[in-house]
N, C-alpha and C positions, 0 to 999 in steps of 0.2 A: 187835247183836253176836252172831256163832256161839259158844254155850258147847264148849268141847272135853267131847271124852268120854274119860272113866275110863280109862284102863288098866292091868292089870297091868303092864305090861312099861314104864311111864313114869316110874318113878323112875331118876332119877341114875344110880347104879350099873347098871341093867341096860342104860342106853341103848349105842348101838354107838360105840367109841372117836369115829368124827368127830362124831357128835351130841355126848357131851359134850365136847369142842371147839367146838362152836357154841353151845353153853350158858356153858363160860367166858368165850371171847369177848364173849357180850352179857352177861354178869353183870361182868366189866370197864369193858364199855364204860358201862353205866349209873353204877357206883360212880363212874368219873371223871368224867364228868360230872355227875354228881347229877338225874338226866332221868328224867323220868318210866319210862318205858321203854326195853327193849336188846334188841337181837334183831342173829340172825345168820344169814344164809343161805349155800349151799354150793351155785355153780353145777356148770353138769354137765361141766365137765372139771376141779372140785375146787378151785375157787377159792375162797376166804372173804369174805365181807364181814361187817365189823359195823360198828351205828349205834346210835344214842341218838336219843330223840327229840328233834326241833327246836324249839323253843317261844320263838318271837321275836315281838316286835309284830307287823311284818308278814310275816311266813312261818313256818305251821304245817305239821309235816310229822311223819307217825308216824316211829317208829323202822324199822317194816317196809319203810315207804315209802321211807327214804330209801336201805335196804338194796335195793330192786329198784332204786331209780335210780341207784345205783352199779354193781351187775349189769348193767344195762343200756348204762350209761354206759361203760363196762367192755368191750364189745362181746361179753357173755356171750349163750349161747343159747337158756340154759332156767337151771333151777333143781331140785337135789335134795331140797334140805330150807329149813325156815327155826324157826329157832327164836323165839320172843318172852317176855319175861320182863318183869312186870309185876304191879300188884298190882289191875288189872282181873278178872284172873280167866278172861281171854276174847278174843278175836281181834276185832277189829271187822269188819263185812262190806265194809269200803272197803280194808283190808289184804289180806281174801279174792279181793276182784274184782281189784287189783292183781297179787297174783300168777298167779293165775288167767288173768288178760289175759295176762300174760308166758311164765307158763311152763305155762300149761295145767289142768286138771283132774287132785287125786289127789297132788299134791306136800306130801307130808305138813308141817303145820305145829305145832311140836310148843310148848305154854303151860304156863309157870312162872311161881312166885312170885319176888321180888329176888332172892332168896337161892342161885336157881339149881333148885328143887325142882320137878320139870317136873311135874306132875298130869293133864296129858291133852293128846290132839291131837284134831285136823282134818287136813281135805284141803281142799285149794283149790276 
């Protein structure tokens, strides 16, 4: 797992209006489901997705995952942001390669606790 790094500028309130909109979104979508993790991405002509993660017998799938394969599915082209909320602490590097394959290098991915309290990012 990529740990994110510190930022000042990563709490809640200083994010830019659509970041926290990606942040409620996946902090909705987790509470409704009760899912381990929420996360939400914001392709590049301003689309939203949010997901929860999948945890079935047989089909596992992050919340991140399932937000690029809806992007994807979606007929999006890239990806601006993606948010993930969870109480890992941390981005997995299968989430990273994921977006990475999709939308390239440098797409900031920004990690919070449930509650929505973002603590740090990554780049793909």
């Amino acid at each position: 797992m990529t740990e994110p790094t510190p930022e000042s500028a990563a709490t809640p309130t200083e994010l830019s209006a659509e970041d926290r909109k990606l942040v409620t979104l996946a902090r909705a979508t987790r509470a409704r489901t009760g899912a381990a993790e929420g996360a939400a991405v914001r392709d590049t002509d301003g689309r939203t997705y949010a997901a929860a993660t999948v945890a079935l017998p047989s089909l596992q799938v992050s919340a991140v995952g399932v937000c690029v394969a809806m992007a994807v599915a979606s007929g999006s082209r890239g990806l601006e942001a993606v948010v993930l909320l969870t109480d890992a602490g941390s981005v997995s590097d299968g989430d990273l390669a994921a977006v990475r394959e999709f939308a390239g290098a440098d797409v900031p991915v920004l990690v919070g606790d449930p509650r929505g309290a973002v603590g740090g990012s990554t780049a793909s």
